[in-house]
BAFI-3210 file (N, C-alpha, C; in Angstrom, 3 decimals, decimal comma, padded with zeros to 6 digits):
// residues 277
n [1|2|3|4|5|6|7|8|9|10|11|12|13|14|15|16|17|18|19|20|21|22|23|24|25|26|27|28|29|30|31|32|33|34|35|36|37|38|39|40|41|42|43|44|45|46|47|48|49|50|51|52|53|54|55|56|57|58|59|60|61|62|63|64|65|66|67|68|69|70|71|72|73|74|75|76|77|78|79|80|81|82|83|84|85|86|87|88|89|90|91|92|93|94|95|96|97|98|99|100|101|102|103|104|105|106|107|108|109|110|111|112|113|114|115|116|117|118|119|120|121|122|123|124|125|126|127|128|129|130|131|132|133|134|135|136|137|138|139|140|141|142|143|144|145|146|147|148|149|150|151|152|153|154|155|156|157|158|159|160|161|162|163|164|165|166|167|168|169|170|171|172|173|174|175|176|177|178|179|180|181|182|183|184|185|186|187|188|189|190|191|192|193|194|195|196|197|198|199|200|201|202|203|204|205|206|207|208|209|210|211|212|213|214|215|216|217|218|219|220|221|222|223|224|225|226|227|228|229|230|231|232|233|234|235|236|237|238|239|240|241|242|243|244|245|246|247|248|249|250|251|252|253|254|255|256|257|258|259|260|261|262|263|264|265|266|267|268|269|270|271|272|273|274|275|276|277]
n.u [-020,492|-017,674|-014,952|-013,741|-010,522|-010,186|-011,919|-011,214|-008,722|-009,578|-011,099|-009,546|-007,995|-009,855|-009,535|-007,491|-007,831|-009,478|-009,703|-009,423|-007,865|-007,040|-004,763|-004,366|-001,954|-001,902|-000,449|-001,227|-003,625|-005,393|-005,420|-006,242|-008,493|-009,581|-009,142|-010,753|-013,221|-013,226|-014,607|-012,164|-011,085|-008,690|-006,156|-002,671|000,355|003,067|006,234|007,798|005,875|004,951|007,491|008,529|006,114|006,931|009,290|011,635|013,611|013,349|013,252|014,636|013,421|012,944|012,322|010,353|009,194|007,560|006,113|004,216|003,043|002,067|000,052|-001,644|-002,760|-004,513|-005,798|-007,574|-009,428|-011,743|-011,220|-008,634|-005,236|-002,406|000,737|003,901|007,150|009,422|012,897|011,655|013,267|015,828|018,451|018,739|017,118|015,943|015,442|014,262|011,997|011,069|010,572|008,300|006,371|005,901|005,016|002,852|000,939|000,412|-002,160|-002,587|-003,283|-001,831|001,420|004,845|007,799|011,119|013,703|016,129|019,245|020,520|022,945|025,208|026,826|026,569|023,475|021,391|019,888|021,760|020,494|019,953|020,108|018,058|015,574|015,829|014,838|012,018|011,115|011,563|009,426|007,164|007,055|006,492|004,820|002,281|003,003|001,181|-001,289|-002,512|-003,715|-002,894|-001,223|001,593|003,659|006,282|008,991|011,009|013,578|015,180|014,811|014,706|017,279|018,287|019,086|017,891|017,490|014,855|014,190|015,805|014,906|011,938|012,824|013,993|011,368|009,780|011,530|010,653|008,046|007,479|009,137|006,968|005,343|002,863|001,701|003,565|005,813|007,547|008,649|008,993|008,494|006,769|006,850|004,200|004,859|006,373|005,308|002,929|004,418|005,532|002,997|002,266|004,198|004,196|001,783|-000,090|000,017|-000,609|-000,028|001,486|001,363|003,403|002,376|003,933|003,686|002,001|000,794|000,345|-002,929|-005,427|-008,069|-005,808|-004,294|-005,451|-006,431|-004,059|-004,096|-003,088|-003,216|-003,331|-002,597|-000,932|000,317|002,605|004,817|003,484|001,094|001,312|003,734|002,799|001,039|002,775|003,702|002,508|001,794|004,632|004,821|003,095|003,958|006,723|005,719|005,100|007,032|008,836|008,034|006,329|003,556|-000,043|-001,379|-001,257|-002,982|-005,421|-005,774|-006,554|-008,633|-011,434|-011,922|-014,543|-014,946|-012,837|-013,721|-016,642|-016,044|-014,020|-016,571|-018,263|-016,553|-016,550|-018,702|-019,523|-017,883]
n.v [018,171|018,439|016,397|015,350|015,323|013,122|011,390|011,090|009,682|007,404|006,347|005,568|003,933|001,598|001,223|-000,333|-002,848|-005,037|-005,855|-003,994|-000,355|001,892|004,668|007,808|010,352|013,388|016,455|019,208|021,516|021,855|019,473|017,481|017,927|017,413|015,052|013,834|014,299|012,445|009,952|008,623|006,884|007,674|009,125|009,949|012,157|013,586|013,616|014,299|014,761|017,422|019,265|019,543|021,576|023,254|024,344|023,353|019,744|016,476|014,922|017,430|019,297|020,590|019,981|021,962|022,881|020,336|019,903|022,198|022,089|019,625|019,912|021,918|020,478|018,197|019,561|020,525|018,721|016,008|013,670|010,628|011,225|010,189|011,256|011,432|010,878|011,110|010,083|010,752|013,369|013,276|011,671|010,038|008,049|009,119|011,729|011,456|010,811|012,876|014,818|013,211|013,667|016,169|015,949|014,520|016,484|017,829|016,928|014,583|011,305|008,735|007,556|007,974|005,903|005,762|004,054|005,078|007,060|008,724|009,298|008,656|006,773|004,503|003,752|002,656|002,497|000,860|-002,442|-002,474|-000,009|001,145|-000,082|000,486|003,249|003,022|001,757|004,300|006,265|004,584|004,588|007,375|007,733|006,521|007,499|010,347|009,113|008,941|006,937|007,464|005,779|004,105|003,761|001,622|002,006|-000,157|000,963|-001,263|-002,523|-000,164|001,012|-001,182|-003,001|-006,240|-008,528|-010,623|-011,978|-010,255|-008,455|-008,514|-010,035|-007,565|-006,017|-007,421|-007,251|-004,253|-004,544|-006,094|-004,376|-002,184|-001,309|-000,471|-001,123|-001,932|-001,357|-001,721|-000,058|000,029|-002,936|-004,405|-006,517|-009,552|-012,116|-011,388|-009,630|-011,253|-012,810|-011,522|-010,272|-012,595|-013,646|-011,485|-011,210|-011,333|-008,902|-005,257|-004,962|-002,108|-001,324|-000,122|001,825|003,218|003,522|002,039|-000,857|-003,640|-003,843|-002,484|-004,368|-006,780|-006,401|-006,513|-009,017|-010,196|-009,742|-007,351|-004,441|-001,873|000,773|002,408|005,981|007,472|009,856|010,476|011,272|013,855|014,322|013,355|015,733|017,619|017,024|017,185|019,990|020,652|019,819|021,358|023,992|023,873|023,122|025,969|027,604|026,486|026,090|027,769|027,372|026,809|024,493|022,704|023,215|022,793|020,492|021,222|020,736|022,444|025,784|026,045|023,469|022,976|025,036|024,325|021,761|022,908|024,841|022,419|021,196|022,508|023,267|021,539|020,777]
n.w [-001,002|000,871|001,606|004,827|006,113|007,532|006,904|003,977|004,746|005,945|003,648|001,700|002,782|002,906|000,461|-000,092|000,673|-000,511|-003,983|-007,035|-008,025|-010,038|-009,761|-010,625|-011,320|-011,125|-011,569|-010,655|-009,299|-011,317|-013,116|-011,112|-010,180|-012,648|-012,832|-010,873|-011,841|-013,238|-012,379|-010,717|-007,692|-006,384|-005,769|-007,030|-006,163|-008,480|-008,042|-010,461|-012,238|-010,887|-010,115|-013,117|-013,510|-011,783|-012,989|-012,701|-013,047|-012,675|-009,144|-007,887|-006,968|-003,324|-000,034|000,768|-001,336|-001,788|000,484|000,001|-002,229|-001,653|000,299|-000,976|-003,477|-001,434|-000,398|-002,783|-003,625|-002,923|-002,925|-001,827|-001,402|-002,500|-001,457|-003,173|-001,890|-002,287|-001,304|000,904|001,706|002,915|004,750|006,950|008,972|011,473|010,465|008,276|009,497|011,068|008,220|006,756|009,336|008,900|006,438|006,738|007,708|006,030|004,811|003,204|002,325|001,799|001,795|000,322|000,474|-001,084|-001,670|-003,144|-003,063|-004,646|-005,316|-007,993|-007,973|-006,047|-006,186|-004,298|-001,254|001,849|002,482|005,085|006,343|004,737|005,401|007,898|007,449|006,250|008,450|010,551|009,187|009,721|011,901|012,788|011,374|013,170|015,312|014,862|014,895|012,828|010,734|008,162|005,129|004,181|002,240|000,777|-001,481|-003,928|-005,716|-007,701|-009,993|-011,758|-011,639|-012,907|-011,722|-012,128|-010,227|-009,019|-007,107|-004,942|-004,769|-003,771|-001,586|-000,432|-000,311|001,326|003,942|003,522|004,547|006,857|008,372|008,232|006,322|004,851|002,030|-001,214|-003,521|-006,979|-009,061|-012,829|-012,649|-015,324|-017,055|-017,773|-016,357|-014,305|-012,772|-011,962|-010,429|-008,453|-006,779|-006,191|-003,945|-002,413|-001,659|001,510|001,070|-000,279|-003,627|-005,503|-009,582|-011,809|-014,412|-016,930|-019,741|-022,052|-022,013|-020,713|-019,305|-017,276|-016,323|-016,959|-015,521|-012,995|-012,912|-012,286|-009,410|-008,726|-006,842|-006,966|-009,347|-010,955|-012,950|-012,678|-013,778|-016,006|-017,256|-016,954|-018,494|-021,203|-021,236|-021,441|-023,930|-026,145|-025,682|-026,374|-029,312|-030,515|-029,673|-031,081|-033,639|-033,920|-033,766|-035,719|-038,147|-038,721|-038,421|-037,613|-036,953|-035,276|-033,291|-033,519|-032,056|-030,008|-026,370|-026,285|-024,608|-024,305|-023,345|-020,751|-019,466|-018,708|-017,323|-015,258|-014,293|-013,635|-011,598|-009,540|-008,741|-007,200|-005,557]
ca.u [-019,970|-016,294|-014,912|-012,791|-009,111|-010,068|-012,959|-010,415|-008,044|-010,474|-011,551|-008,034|-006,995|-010,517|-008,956|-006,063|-008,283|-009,743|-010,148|-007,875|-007,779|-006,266|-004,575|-003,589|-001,033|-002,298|000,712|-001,324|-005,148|-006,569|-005,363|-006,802|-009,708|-010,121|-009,277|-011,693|-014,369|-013,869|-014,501|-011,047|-011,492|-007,806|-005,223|-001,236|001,161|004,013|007,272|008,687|005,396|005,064|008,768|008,093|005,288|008,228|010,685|012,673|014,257|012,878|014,680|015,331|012,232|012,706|011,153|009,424|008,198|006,820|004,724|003,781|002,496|001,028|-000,809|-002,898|-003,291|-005,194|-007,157|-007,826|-010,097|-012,529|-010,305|-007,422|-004,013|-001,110|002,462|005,177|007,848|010,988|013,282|011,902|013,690|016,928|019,569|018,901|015,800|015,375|015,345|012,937|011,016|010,596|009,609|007,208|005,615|005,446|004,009|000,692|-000,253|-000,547|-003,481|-002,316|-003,873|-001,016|002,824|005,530|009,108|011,772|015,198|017,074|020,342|020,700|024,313|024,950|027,940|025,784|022,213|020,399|020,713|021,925|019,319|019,881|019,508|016,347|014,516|015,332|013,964|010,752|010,409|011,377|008,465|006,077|006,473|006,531|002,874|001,842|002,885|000,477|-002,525|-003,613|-003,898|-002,332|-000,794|002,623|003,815|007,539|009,109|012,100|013,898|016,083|014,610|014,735|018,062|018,903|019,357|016,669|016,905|013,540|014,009|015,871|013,645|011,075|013,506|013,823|010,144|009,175|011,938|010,187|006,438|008,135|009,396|005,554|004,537|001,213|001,798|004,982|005,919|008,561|008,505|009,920|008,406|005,513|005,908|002,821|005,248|006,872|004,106|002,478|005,410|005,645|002,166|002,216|005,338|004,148|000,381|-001,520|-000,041|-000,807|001,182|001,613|002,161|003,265|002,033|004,076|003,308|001,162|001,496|-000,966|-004,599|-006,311|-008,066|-005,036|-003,519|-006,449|-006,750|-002,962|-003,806|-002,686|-004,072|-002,905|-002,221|-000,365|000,989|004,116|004,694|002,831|-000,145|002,086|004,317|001,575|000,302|004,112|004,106|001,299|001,820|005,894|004,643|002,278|004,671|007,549|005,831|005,233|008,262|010,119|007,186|005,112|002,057|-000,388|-002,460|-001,713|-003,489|-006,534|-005,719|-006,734|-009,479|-011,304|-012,207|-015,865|-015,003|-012,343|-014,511|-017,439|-015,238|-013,671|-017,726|-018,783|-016,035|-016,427|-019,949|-019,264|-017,271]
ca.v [018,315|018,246|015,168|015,859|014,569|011,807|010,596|010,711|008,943|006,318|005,764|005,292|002,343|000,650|001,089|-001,251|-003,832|-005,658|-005,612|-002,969|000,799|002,997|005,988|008,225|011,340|014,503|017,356|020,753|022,324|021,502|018,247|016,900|018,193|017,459|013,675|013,445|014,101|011,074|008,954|007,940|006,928|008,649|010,524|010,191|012,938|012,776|014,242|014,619|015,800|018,791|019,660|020,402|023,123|025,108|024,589|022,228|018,979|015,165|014,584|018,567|020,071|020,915|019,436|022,812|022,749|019,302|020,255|022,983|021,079|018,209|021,095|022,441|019,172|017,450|020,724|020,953|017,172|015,422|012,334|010,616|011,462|009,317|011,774|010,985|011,996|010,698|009,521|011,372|014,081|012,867|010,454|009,587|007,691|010,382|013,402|011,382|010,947|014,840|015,162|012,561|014,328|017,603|015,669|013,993|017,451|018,561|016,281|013,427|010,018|007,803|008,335|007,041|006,339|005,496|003,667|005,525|007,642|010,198|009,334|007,515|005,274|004,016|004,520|002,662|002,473|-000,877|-002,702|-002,642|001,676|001,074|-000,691|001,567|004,547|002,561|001,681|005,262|006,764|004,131|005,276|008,655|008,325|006,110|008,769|011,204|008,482|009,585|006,243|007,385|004,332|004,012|002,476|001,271|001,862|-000,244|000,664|-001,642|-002,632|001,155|001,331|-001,611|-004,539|-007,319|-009,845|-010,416|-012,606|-009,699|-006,905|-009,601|-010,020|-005,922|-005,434|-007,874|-006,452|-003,452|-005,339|-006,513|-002,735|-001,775|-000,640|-001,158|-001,275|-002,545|-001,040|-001,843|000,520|-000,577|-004,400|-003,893|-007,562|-010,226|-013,005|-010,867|-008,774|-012,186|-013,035|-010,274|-009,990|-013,914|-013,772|-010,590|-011,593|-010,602|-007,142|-004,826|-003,913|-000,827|-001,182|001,792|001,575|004,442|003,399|001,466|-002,049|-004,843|-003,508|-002,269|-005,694|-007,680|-006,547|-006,907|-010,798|-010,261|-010,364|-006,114|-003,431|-000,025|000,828|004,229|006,087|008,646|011,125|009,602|012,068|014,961|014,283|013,228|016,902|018,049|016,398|017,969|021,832|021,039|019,739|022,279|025,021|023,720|023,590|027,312|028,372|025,744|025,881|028,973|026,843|026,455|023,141|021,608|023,743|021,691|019,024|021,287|020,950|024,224|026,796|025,579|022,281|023,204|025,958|024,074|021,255|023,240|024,856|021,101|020,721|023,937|023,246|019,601|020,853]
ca.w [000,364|000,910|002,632|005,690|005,750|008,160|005,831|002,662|004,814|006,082|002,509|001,424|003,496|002,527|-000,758|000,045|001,384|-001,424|-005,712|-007,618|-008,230|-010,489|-008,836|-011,394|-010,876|-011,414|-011,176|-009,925|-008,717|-012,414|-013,269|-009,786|-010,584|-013,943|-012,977|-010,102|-012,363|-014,520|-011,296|-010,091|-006,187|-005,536|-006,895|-006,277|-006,678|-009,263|-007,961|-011,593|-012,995|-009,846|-010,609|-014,349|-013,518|-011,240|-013,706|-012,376|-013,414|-011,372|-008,019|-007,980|-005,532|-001,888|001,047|001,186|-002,687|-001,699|001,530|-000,560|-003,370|-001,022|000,550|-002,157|-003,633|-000,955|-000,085|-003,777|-003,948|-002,340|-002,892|-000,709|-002,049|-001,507|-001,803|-003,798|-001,229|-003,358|-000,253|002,085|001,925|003,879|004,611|007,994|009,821|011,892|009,852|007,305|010,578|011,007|007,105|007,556|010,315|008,384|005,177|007,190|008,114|004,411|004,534|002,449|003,117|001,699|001,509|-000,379|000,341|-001,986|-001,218|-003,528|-002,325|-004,924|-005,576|-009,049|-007,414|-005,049|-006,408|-003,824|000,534|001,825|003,142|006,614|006,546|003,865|006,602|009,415|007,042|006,402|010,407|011,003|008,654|010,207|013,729|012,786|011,090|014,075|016,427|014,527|015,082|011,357|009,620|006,743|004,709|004,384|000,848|000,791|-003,116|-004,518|-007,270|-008,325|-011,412|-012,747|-012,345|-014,002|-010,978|-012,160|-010,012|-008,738|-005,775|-003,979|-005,020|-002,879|-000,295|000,080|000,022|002,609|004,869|004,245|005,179|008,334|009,240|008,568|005,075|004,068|000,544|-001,689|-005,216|-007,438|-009,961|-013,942|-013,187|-016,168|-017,655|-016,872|-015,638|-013,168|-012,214|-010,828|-009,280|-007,594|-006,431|-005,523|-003,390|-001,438|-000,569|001,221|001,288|-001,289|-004,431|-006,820|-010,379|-012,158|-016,011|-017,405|-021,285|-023,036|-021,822|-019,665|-019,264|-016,040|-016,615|-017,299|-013,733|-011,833|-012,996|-011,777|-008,481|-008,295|-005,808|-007,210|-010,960|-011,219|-014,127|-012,339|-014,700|-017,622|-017,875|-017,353|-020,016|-022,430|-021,589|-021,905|-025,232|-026,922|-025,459|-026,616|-030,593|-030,810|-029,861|-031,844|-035,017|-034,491|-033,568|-036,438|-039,083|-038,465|-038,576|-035,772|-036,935|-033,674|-032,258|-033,957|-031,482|-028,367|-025,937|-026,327|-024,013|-023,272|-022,357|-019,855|-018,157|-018,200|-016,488|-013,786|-013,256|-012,571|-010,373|-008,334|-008,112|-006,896|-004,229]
c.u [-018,506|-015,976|-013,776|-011,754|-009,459|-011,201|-011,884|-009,382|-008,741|-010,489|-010,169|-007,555|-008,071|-010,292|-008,444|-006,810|-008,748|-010,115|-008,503|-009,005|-006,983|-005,750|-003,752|-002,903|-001,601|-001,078|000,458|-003,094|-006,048|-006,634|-006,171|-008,340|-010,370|-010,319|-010,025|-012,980|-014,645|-014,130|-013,611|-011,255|-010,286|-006,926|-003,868|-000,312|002,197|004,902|008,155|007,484|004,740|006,621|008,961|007,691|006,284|009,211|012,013|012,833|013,551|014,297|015,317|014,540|012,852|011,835|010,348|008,455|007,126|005,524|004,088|002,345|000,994|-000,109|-002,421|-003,234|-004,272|-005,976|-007,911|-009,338|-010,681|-012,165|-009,006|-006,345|-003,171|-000,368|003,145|006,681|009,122|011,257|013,035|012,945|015,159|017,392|018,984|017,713|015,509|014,953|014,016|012,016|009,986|009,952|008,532|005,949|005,035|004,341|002,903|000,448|-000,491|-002,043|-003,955|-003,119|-003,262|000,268|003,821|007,151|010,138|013,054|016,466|017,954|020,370|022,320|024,644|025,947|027,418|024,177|020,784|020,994|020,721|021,315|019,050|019,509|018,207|015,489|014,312|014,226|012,570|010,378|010,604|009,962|007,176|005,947|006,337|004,615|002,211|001,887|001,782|-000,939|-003,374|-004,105|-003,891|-001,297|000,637|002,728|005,679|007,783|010,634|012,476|014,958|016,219|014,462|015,580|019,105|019,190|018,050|016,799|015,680|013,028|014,783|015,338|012,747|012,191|013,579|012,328|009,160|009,855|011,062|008,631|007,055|008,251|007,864|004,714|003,422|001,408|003,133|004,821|007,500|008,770|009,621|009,285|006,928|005,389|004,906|003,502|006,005|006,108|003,662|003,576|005,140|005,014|002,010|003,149|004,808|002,892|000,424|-001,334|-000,338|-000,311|000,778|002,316|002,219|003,227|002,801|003,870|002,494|001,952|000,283|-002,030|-005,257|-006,989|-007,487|-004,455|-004,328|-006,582|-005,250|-002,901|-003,420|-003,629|-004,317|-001,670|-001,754|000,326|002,246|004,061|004,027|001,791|000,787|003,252|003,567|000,695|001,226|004,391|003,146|001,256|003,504|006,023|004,005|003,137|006,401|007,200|005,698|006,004|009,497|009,316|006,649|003,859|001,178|-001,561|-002,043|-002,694|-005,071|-006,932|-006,137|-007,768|-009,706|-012,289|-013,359|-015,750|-014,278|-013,232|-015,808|-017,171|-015,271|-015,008|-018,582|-018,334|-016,427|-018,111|-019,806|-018,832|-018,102]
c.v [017,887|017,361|015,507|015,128|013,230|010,993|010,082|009,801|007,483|005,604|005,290|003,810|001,518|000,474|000,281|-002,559|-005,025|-005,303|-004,570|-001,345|001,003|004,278|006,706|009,531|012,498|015,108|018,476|020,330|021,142|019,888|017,020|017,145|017,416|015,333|013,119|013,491|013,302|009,917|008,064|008,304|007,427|008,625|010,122|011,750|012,378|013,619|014,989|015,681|017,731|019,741|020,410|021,849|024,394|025,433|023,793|020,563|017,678|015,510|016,476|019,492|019,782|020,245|020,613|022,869|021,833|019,333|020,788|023,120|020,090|019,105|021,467|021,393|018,677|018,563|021,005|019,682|016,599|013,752|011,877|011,240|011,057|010,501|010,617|011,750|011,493|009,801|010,144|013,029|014,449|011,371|009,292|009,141|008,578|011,261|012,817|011,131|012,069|015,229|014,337|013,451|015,274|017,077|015,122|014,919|018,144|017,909|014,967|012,046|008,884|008,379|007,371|007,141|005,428|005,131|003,917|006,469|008,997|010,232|008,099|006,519|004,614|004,031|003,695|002,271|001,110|-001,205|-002,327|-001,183|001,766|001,040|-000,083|002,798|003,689|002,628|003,177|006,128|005,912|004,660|006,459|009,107|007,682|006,931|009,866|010,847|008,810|008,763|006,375|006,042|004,831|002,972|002,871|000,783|000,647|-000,203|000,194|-001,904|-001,358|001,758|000,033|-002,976|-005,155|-008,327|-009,511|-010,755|-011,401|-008,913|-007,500|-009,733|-008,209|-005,552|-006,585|-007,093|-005,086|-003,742|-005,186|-004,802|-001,662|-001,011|-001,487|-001,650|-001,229|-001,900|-001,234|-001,026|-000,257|-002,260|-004,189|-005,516|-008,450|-011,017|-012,809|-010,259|-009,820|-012,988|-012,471|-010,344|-011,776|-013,682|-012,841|-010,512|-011,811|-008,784|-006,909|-004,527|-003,075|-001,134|000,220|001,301|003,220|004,573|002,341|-000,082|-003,165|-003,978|-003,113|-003,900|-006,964|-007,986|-006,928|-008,190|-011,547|-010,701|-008,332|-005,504|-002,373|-000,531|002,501|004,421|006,835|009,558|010,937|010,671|013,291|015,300|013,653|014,599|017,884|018,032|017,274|019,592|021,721|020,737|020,870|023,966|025,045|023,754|025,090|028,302|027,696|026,273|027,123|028,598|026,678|025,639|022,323|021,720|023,079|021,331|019,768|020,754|022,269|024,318|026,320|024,502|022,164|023,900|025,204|022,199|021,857|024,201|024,171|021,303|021,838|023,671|021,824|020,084|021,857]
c.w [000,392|001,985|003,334|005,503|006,395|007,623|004,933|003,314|005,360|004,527|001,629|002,151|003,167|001,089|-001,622|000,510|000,534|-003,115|-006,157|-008,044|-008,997|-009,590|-009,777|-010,441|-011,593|-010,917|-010,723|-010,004|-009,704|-012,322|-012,488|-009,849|-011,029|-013,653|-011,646|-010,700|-013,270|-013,522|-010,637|-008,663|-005,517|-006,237|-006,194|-007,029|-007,377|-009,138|-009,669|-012,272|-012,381|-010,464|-011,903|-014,295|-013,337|-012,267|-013,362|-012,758|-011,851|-010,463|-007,739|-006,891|-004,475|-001,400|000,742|-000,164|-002,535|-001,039|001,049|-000,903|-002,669|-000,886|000,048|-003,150|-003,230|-000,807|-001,583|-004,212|-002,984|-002,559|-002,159|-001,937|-001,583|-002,658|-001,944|-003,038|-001,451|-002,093|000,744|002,383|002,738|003,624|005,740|008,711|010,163|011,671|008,452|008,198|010,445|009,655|007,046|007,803|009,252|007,036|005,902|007,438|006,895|004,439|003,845|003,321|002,752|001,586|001,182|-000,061|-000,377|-001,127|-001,870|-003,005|-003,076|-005,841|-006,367|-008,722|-006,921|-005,086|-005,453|-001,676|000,533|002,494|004,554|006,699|005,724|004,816|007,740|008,890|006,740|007,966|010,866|010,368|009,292|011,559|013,863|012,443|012,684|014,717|016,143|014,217|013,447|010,723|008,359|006,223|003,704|003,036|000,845|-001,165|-002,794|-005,492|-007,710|-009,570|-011,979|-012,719|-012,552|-013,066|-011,218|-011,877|-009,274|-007,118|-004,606|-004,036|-003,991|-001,917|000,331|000,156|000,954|003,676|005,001|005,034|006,507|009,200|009,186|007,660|005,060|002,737|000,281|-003,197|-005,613|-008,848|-011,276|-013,904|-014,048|-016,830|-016,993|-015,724|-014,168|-012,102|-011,217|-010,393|-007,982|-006,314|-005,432|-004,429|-002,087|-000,872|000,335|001,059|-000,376|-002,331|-005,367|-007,662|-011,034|-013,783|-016,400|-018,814|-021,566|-023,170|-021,795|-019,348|-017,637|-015,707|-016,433|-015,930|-012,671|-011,600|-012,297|-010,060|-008,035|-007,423|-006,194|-008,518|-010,915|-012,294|-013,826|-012,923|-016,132|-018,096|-018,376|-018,426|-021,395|-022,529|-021,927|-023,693|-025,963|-027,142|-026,125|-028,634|-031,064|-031,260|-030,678|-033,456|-035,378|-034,361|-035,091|-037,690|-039,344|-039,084|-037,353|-036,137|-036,083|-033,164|-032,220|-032,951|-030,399|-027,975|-026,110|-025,139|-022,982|-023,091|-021,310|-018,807|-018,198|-017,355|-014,797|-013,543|-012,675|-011,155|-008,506|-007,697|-006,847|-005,643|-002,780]
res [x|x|x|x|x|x|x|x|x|x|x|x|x|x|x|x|x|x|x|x|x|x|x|x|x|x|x|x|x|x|x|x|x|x|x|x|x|x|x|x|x|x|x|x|x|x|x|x|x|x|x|x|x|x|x|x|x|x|x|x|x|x|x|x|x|x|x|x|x|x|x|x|x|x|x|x|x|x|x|x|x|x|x|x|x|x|x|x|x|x|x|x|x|x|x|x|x|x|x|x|x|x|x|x|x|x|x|x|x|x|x|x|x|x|x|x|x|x|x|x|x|x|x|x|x|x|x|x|x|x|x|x|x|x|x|x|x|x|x|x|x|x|x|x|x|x|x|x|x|x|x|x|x|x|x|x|x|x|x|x|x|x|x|x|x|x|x|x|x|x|x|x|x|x|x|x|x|x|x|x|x|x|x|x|x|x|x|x|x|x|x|x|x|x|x|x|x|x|x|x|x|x|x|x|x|x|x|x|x|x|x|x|x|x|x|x|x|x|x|x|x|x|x|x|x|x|x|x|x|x|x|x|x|x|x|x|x|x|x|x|x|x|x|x|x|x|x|x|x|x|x|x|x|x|x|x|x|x|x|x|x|x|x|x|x|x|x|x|x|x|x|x|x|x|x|x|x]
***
């Protein structure tokens, strides 16, 4: 039976409430699929690994690619889906207001906004406009009564500012302006991690594991909420379809091809899933 949007978004905020989750990133139809049937309780989108499929470069999609995307995503799963909606799509409170709006009616049941600018002189907004675009995206979902959950990113530590205490000073401001959830993407060691997570209790935080680090396990004893990978699957499925086809374009060998999944375990995959649904 297919769970309506206001089920998946219900089940989504009891999500956030107590223990930890994984929320991996699936990038299209299959993937979402394929990773609802190993029992993950919800799924995030991954702006960089969506972008790939079209052909395009991270940070390079359209608002309209995005809605798109969100779209057939959430209609695609019987799981919530928190969007990856970079910054919003804009400069200005307001106008990330209006995208906002347009992203809760894809169907999404979490949403993410980023305080980056775009512009490498300046690569992140100064607090005081950060915080309005958080309080503008919160009153924008509020206005649309959806209880979709509102997660406030900072990235300072990914491009290269590590102090810790203002990363924690920028992600309470955004608490205060009305995120549910706090992520700092790039903080992966233990001692920081429970910093982090100490400092910003009781709200929730997102770590993002993009390699081979601390343990599902390790974070949970952390004190974490939400374990995400970003583009991690999708370039581990990048990686494999780009060795494969390089040795037979460099080599003219095709013993990668060894390494696939074959045929009948995909289709008898996506005829679980189809049944499932």
């Amino acid at each position: 039976m297919t769970l309506s949007t206001e089920a998946k978004r219900a089940q989504f905020r009891r999500l956030h409430e107590a223990g930890c989750f994984v929320i991996p990133n699936p990038w299209d139809i299959g993937s979402a699929r394929a990773l609802q049937s190993m029992g993950f309780k919800a799924l995030a989108s991954t702006s960089s690994g969506f972008a790939w499929t079209i052909g395009k470069a991270d940070n390079h999609i359209t608002l309209e690619d995005a809605l798109t995307h969100l779209t057939a995503l959430s209609a695609a799963t019987d799981l919530p889906v928190n969007a990856d909606f970079e910054g919003g799509f804009a400069h200005e409170p307001e106008a990330v207001a209006r995208n906002v709006t347009r992203a809760v009616a894809t169907g999404i049941s979490g949403l993410s906004i980023e305080n980056t600018t775009g512009d490498a002189a300046k690569p992140l907004y100064d607090d005081v406009l950060a915080v309005e675009r958080i309080r503008a995206a919160r009153a924008a979902i509020d206005s649309t009564k959806s209880g979709v959950v509102l997660v406030a990113r900072d990235e300072s530590f990914l491009i290269g500012h590590t102090d810790l205490s203002k990363t924690i000073d920028r992600l309470h401001a955004f608490a205060e302006a009305g995120a549910d959830c706090l992520y700092a993407p790039a903080i992966t060691d233990r001692a920081l991690v429970s910093a982090l997570v100490g400092a910003l209790a009781p709200k929730p935080v997102n770590v993002l594991m993009p390699k081979p680090g601390l343990s599902v396990a390790e974070l949970a004893d952390l004190g974490v909420r939400r374990i995400s990978v970003g583009g991690a699957l999708a370039r581990a499925a990048w990686g494999g379809f780009l060795k494969a086809a390089r040795e037979i374009a460099e080599r003219g060998s095709f013993a990668e091809l060894g390494h696939a999944a074959s045929g009948a375990e995909l289709n008898k995959l996506f005829s679980e899933g189809a049944k499932a649904r």
